[in-house]
C-alpha positions as CSV (number, residue, x, y, z in Angstrom):
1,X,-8.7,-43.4,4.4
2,X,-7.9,-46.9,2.8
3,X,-3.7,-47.1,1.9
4,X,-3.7,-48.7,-1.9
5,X,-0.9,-49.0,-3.3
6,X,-0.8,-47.1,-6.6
7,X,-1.1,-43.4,-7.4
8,X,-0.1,-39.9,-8.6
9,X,3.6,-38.3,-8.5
10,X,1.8,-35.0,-9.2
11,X,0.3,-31.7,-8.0
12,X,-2.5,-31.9,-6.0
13,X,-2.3,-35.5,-5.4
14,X,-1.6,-38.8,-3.2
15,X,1.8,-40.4,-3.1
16,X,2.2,-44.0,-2.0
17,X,5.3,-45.2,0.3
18,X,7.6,-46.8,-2.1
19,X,8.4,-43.5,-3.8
20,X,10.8,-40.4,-3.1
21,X,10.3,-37.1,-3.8
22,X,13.5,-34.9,-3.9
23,X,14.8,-37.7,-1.1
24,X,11.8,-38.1,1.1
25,X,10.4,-40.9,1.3
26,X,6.9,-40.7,1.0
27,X,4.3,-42.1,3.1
28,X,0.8,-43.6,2.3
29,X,-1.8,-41.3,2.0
30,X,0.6,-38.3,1.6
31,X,-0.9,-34.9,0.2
32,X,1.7,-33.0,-2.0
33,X,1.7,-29.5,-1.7
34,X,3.3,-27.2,-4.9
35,X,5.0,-24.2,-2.9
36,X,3.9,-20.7,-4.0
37,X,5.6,-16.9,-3.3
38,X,5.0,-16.0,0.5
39,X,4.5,-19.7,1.5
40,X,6.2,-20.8,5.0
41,X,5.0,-23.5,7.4
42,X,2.6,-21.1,9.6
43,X,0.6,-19.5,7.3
44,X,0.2,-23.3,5.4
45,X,-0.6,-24.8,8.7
46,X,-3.0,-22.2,9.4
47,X,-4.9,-21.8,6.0
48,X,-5.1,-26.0,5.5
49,X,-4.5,-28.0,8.0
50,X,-6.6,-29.2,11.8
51,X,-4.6,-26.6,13.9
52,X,-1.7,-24.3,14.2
53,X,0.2,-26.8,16.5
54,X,1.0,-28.8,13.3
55,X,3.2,-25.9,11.9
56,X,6.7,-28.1,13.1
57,X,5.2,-31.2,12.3
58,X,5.3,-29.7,8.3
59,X,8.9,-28.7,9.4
60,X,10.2,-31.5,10.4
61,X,8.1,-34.0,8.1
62,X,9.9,-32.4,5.1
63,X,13.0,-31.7,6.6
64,X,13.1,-27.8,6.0
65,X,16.1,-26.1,6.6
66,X,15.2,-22.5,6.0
67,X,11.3,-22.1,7.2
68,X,11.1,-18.6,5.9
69,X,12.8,-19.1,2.5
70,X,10.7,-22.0,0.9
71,X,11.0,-22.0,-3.1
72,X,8.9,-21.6,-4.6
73,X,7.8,-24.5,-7.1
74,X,9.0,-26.8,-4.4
75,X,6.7,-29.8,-2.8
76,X,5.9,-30.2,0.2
77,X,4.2,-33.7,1.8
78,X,1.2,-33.4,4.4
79,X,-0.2,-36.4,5.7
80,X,-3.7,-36.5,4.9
81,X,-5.2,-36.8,8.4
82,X,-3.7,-33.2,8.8
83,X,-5.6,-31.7,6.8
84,X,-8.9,-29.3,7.3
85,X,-11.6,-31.1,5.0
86,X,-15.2,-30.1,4.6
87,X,-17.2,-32.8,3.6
88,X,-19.2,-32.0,0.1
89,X,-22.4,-34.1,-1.0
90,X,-21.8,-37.0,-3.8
91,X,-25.8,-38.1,-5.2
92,X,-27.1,-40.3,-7.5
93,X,-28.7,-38.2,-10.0
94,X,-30.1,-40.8,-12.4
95,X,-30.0,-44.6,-12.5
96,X,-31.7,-47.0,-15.5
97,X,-32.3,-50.6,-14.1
98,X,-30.3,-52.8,-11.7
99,X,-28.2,-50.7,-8.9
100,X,-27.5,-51.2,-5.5
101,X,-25.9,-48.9,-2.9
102,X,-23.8,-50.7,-0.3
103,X,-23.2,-48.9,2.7
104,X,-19.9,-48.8,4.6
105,X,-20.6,-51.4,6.9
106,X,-22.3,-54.3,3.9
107,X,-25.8,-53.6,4.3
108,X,-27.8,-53.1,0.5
109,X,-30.4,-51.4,-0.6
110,X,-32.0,-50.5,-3.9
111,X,-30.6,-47.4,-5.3
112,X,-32.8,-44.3,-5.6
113,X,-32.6,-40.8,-7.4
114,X,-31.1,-38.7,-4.8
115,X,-29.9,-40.8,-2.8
116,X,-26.4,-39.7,-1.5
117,X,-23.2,-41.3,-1.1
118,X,-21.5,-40.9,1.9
119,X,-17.4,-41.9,2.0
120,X,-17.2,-45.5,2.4
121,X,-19.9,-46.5,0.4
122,X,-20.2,-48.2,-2.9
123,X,-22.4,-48.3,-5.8
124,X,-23.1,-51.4,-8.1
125,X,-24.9,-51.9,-11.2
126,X,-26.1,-55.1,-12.3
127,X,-26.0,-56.5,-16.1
128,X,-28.5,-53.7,-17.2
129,X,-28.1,-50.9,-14.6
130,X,-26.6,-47.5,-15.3
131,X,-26.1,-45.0,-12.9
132,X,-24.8,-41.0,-13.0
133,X,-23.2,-38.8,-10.0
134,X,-23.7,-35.7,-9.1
135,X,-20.8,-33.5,-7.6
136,X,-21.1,-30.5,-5.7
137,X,-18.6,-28.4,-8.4
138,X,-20.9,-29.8,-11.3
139,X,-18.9,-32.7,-11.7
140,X,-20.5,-36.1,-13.2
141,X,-19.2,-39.9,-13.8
142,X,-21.3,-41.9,-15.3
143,X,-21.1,-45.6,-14.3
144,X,-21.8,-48.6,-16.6
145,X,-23.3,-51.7,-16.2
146,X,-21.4,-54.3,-14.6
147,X,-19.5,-52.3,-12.8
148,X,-19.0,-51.4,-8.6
149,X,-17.6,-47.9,-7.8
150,X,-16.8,-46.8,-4.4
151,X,-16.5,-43.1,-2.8
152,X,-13.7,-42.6,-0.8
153,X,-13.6,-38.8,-0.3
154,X,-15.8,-35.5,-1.6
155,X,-14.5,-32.8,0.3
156,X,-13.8,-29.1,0.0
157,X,-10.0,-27.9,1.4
158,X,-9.6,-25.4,3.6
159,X,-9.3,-21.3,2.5
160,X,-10.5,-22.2,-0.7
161,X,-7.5,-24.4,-2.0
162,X,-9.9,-26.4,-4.2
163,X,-11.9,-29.4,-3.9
164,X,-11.0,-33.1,-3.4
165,X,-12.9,-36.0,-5.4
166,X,-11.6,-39.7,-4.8
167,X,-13.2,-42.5,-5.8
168,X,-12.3,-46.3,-6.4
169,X,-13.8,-48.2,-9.3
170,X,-13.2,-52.2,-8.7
171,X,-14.7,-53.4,-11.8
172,X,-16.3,-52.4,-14.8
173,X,-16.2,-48.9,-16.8
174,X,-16.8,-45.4,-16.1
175,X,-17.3,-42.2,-17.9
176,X,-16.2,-38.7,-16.3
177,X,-16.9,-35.1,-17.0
178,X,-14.8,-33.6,-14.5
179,X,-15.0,-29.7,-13.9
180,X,-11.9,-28.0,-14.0
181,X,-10.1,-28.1,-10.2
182,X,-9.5,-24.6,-8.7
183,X,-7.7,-23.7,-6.4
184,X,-4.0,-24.9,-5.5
185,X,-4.7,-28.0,-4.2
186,X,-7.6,-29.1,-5.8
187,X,-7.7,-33.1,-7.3
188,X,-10.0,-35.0,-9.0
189,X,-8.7,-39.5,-8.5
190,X,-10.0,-42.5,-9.6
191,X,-8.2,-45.6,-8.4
192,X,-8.1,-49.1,-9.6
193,X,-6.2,-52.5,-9.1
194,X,-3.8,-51.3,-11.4
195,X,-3.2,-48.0,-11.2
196,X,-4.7,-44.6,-10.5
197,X,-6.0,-41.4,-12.8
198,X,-5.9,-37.7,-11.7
199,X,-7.5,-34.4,-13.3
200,X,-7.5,-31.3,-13.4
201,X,-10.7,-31.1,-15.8
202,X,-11.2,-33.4,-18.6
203,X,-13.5,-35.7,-20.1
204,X,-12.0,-39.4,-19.8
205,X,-13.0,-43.3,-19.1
206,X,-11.4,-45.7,-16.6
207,X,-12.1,-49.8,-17.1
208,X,-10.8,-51.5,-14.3
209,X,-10.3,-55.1,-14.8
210,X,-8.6,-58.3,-12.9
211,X,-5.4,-56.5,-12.1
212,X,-5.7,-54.0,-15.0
213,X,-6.9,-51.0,-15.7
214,X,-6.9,-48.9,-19.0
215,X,-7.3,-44.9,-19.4
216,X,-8.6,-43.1,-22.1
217,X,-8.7,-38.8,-22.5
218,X,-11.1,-37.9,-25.0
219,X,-10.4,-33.9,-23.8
220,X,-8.1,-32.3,-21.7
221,X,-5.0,-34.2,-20.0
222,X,-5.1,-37.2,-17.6
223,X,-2.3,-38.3,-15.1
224,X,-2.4,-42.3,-15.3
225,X,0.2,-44.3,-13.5
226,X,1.0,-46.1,-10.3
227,X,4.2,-46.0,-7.7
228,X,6.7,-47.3,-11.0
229,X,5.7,-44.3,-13.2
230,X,3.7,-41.6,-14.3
231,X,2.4,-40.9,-17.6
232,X,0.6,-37.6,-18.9
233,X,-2.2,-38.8,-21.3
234,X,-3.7,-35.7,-23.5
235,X,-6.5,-36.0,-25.7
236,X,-7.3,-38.6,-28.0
237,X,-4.3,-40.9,-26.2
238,X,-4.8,-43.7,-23.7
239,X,-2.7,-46.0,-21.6
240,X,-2.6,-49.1,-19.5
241,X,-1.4,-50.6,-16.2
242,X,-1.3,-54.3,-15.1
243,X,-0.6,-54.8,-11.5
244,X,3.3,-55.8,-10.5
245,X,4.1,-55.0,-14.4
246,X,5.5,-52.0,-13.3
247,X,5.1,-47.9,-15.1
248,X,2.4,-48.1,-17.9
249,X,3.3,-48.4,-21.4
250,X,3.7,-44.5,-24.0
251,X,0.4,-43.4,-24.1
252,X,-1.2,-44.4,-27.6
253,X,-3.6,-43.0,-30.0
254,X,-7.1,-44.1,-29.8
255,X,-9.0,-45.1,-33.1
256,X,-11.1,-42.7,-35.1
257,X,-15.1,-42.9,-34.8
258,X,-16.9,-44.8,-37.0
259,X,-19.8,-43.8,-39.1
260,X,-22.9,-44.6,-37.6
261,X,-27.0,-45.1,-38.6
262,X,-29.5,-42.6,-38.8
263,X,-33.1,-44.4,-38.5
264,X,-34.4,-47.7,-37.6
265,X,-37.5,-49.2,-38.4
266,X,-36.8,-53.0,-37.4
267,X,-36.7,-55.2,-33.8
268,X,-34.4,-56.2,-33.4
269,X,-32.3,-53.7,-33.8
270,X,-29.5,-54.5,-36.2
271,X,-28.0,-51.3,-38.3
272,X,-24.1,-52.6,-39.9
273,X,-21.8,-50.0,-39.9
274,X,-18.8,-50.5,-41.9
275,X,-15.8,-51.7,-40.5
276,X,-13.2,-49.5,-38.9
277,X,-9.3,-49.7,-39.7
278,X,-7.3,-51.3,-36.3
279,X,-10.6,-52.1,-34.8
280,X,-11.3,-55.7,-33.6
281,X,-14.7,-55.0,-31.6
282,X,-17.3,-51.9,-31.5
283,X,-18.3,-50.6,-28.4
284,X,-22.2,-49.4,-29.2
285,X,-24.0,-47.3,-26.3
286,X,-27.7,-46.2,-26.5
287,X,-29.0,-43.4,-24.5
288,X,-32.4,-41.3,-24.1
289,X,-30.6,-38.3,-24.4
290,X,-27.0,-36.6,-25.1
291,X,-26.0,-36.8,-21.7
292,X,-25.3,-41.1,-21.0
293,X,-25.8,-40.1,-17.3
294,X,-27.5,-43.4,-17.9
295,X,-27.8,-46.1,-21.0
296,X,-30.2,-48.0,-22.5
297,X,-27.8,-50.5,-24.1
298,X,-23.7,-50.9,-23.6
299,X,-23.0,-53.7,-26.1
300,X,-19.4,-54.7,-27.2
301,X,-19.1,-57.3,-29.9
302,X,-16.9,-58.3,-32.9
303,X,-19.2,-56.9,-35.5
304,X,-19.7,-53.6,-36.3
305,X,-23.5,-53.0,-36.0
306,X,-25.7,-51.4,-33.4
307,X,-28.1,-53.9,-32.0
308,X,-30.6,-53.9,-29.2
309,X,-33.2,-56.3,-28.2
310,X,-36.1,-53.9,-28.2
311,X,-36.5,-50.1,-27.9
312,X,-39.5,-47.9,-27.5
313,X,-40.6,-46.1,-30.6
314,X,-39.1,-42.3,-30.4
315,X,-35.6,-40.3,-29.9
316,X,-32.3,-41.9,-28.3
317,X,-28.3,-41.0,-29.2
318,X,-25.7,-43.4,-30.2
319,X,-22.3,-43.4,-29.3
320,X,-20.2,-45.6,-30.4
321,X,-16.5,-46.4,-30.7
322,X,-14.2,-49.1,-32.3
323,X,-11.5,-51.1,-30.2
324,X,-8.2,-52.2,-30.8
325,X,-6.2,-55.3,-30.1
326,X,-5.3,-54.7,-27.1
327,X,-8.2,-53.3,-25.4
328,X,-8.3,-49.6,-25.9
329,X,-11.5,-48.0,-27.2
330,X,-11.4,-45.2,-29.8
331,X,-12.8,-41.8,-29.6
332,X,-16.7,-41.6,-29.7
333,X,-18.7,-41.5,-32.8
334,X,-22.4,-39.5,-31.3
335,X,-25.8,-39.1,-33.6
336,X,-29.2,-39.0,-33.3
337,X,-31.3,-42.5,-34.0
338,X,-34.9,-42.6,-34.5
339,X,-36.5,-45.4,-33.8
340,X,-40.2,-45.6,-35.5
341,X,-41.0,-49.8,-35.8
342,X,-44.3,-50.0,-34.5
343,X,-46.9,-51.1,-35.0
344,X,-44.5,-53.9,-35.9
345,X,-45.7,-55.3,-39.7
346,X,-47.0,-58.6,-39.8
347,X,-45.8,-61.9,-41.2
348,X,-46.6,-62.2,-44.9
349,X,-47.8,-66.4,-44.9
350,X,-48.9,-66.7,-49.0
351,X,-47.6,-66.8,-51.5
352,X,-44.2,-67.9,-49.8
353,X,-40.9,-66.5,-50.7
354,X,-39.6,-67.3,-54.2
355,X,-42.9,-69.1,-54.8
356,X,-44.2,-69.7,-57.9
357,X,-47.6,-69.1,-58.5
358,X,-49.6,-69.9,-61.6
359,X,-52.9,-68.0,-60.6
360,X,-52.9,-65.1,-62.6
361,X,-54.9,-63.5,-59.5
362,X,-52.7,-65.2,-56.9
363,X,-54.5,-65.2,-53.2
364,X,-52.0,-62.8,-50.8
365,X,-51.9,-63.5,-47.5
366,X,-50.8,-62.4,-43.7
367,X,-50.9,-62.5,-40.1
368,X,-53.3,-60.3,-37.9
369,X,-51.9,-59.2,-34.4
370,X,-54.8,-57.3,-32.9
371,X,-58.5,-56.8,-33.8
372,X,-58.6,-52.7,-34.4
373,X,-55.5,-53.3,-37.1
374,X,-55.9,-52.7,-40.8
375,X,-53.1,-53.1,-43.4
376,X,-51.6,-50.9,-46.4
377,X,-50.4,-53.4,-49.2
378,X,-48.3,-52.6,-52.3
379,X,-47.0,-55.1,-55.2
380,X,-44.7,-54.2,-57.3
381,X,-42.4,-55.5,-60.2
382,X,-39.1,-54.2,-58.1
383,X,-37.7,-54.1,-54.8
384,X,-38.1,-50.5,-54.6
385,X,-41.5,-50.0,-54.8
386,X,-40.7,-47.1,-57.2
387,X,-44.4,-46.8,-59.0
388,X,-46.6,-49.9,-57.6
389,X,-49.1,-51.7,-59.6
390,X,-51.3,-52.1,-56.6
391,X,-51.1,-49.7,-53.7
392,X,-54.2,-50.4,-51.1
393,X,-55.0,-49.0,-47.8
394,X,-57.3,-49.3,-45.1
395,X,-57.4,-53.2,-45.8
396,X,-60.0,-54.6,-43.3
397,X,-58.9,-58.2,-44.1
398,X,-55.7,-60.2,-43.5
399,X,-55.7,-61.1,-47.4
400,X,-56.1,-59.3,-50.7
401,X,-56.8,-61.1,-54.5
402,X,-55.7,-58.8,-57.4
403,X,-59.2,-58.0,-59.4
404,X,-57.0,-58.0,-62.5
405,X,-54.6,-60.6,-63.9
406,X,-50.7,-59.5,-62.7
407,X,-48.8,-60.6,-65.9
408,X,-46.1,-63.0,-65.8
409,X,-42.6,-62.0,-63.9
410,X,-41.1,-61.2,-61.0
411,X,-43.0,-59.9,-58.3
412,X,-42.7,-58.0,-55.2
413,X,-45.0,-57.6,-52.1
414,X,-44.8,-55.8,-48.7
415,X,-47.2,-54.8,-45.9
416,X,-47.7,-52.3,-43.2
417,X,-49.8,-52.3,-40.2
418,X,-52.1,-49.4,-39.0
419,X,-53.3,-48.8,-35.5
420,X,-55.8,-46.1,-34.9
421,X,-53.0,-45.0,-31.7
422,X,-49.7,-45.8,-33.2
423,X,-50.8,-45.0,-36.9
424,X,-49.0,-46.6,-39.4
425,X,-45.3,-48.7,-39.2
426,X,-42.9,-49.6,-41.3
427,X,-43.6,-51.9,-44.2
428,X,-42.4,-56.0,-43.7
429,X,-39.7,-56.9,-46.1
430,X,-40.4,-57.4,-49.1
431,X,-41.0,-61.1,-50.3
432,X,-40.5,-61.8,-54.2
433,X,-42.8,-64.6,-56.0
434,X,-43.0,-65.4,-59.4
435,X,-45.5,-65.6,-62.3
436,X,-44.3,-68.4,-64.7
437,X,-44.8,-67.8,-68.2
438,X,-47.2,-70.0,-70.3
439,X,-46.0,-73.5,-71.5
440,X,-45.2,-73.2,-75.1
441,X,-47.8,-73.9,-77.7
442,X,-47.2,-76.9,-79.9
443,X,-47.2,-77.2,-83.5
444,X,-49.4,-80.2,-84.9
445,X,-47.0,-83.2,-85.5
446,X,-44.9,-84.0,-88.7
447,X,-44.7,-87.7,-89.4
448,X,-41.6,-88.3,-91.5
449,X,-39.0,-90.9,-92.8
450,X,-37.0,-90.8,-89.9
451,X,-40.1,-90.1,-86.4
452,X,-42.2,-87.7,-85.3
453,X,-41.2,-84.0,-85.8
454,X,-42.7,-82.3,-82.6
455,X,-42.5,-78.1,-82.5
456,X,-43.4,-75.2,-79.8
457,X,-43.3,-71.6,-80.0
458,X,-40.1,-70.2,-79.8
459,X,-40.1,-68.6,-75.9
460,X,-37.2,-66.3,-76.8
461,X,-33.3,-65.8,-76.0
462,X,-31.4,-68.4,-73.7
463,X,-34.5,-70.3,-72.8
464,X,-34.7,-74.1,-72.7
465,X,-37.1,-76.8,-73.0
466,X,-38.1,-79.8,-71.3
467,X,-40.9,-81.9,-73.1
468,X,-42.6,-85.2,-72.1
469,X,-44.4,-88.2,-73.7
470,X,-46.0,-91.0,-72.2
471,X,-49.0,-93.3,-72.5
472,X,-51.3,-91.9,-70.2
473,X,-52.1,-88.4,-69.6
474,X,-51.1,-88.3,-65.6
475,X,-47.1,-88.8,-67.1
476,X,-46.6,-91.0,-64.3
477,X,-44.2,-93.1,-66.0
478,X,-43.1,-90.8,-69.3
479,X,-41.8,-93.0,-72.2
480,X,-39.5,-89.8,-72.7
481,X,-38.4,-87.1,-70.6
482,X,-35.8,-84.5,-72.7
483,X,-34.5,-81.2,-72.4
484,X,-33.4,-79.0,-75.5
485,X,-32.4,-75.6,-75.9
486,X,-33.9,-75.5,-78.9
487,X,-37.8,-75.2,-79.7
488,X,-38.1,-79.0,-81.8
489,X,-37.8,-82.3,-80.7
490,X,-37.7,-85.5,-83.0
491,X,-39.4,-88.9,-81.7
492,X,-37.6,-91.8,-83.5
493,X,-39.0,-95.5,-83.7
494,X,-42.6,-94.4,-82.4
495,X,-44.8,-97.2,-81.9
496,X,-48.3,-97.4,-82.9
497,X,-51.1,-96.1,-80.4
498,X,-52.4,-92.8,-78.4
499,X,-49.5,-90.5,-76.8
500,X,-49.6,-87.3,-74.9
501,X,-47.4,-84.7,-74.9
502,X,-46.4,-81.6,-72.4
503,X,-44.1,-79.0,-73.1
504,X,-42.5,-76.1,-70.4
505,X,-40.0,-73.4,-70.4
506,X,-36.9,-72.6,-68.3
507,X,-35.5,-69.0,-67.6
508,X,-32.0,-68.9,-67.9
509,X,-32.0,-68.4,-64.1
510,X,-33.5,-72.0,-64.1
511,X,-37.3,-70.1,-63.2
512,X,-39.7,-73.1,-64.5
513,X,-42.9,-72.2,-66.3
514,X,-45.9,-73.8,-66.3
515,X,-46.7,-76.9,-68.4
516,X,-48.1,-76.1,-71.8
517,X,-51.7,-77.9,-72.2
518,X,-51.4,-81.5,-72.4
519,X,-51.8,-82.9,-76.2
520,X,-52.4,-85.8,-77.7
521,X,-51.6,-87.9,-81.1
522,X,-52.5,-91.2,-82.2
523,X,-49.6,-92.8,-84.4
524,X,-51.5,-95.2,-86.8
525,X,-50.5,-98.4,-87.3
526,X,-48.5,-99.1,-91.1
527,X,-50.4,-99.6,-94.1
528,X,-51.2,-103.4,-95.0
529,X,-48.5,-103.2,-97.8
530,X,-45.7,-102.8,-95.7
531,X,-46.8,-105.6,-93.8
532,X,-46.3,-108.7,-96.2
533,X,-43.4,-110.1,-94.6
534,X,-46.5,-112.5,-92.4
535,X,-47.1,-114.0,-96.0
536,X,-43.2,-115.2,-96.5
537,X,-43.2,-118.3,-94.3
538,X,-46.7,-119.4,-96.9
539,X,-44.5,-119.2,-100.2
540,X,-41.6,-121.1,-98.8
541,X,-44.0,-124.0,-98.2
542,X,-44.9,-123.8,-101.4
């Protein structure tokens, strides 16, 4: 049995050396005995310990005066290599990924399900490896990834006194269902760097970091402390030890669970939760069933989503939790989450998002993955597909042209993939294009005292114009380029010759529309009798 230096000032339980009880000092590895009615130093030596010569050994070691009138509710120490263990079986029951067994004297090996755990003997699981035990009294702790756990002790007392689990986690997290102890002497430990935990049957984590460890009950009660003090942690209420920073801290509620997703149809994974009052990360755990023996996913992160790289299409559980500040994680938040992304949908190439596409029967366009895949496609003039306009399946071809014109607007379009295994997934997001509307008709030219008078169609409400004329009908370089918010335009000073002319809208949202057809108009030159002013110099000579 290894000495360490924290642990449990209660019932059932080891004491270290630096602490008293009722003036005896207490030695490492010390058992503590709660005396009940009838007890006296023979019949205890005989029901629990190696053999009836130790009877004045527990006399003297607690300095009993009166042998035959113990009281009762009293403690008494035994030093643990007195006592009459049976040795009970500690297996792996299930493991996910990464985890090695060390034996007792360094050797590793690959982990298998049902392998057993002798005392000595450590477990480690790497960045994605999960592992559960299996105790003989139905007992489970589930180990996370990242984390090294070793078993110390799994034994059975003597005369039916109860059952002893202790185990030492050195880093990472563990989970524990823990049946309720029976018998007197029963105990159920889990020691860190930091401090120690003991149960009497309870459901509660341990994290044990670089000279830290935290506790949190999620049912029953916990004993959490080390050799500077004890403190009773009941459910819903956590604590934490640092090494040399003597007793831990009042116990302290843990945060309420957060509201979690239902359904996912996306990789990668990435479902928002809200945010959760006091929490400064999420804790998000993903397991193939209710139990977490093992996990598919153990993600902690500042934002409150539950992500995953990739998951197999079916059933898993969530569990997640927020935490605080200083460390703590909250009580558990558990639903069901359906996974159902695949086949995956493909990558919608054309039109591109937010395009704008004059063809009334624009060309649609997207990616094929496999050979045997057809598509479903639906357009429709909302996000929400309520009532398509077009709603096609069984589409042999990565593309599809309207047969009929789609009227000018906003436009949305998605796509699903179909499989003839996987049947059909989840649509792609929908990507939005827009028809423009036509360019506005003009309005033959007025020719007046002060230009040319150009008009257009009215386009309607809020809209605004942007017209061009230039000498040649590419508008290369325009002799005018305007915008007006209102449907006219006046040309002053026009000289002589052949101009063209373009008109287009804008949406108040600044959507362009296409150019109206280009126009032309030939300003004649003036009349000869507005050009006498070339006879002037003549008559002066005269």
């Amino acid at each position: 049995m290894l000495h360490h230096p924290f642990a449990l000032s209660v019932r059932g339980v080891l004491l270290s050396g630096a602490m008293l009880l009722c003036g005896i000092p207490v030695q490492a590895a010390d058992f503590v005995y709660e005396v009940r009615p009838g007890d006296n130093p023979w019949n205890l030596t005989r029901r629990y310990l190696k053999d009836i010569s130790y009877w004045p050994r527990i006399q003297q070691y607690n300095r009993i005066a009166e042998p035959r009138r113990m009281l009762p509710g009293s403690r008494l120490l035994i030093p643990e290599q007195w006592l009459r263990l049976q040795t009970r079986e500690v297996r792996i029951d299930a493991l996910r990924g990464d985890v090695t067994r060390v034996a007792a004297d360094g050797s590793r090996s690959m982990a298998q399900v049902g392998d057993p755990l002798t005392p000595g003997m450590r477990l480690v699981t790497g960045e994605a490896g999960s592992a559960a035990l299996a105790f003989a009294d139905g007992s489970r702790v589930q180990l996370r990834p990242r984390s090294e756990l070793g078993v110390q002790q799994s034994a059975d007392f003597a005369a039916g006194a109860g059952n002893w689990v202790l185990l030492e986690l050195l880093r990472g997290s563990i989970d524990s269902l823990v049946t309720p102890r029976g018998g007197p002497a029963g105990r159920f430990e889990i020691r860190t760097p930091a401090a120690v935990a003991a149960v009497r049957g309870t459901r509660f984590r341990v994290h044990a970091e670089e000279q830290g460890a935290r506790s949190e009950v999620l049912s029953g009660r916990v004993e959490f402390g080390n050799d500077a003090g004890m403190r009773s942690l009941d459910a819903g209420h956590g604590s934490a030890a640092r090494a040399g920073a003597g007793a831990p801290p009042p116990p302290r509620g843990l945060g309420a669970p957060p509201p979690v997703p239902l359904f996912a149809d996306r990789l990668p994974l990435n479902l928002p939760f809200p945010p959760l009052d006091g929490a400064s990360a999420y804790r998000v755990q993903i397991a193939a069933d209710s139990s977490f023996d093992t996990v598919l996913t153990d993600h902690r992160g500042v934002r409150p989503a539950v992500v995953a790289a990739d998951l197999p299409d079916g059933a898993y559980r969530v569990r997640l939790r927020g935490v605080d500040d200083e460390g703590f994680e909250g009580r558990d938040a558990e639903i069901d989450l359906t996974v159902d992304a695949r086949p995956e949908p493909p990558v919608l190439v054309e039109p591109s998002p937010d395009a704008r596409v004059s063809d009334e029967r624009p060309q649609l366009r997207w990616s094929r993955a496999r050979d045997d895949e057809r598509w479903r496609l639906q357009i429709a003039d909302n996000a929400r597909f309520d009532v398509p306009l077009i709603d096609r399946s069984g589409l042999a071809e990565p593309g599809f042209r309207p047969a009929d014109a789609l009227p000018q607007g906003t436009w949305y379009w998605r796509v699903a993939s179909t499989h003839p295994v996987e049947g059909t997934g989840p649509f792609s997001d929908a990507q939005r294009f827009r028809r423009p509307p036509p360019g506005p008709s003009l309005e033959p030219p007025q020719t007046g005292p002060e230009g040319l008078a150009l008009r257009w169609r009215d386009a309607g409400e809020g809209m605004r114009y942007q017209i061009q004329i230039a000498r040649a009908p590419d508008f290369a370089e325009p002799a005018v380029d305007a915008q007006t918010d209102r449907p006219a335009y006046l040309l002053r000073d026009v000289v002589p010759g052949v101009w063209f002319l373009r008109v287009r809208s804008f949406a108040p949202d600044g959507f362009e529309g296409d150019w109206a057809p280009t126009q032309s108009v030939t300003v004649a030159e003036p009349e000869p009798a507005f050009r006498v002013w070339w006879l002037l110099p003549l008559l002066l000579l005269l």
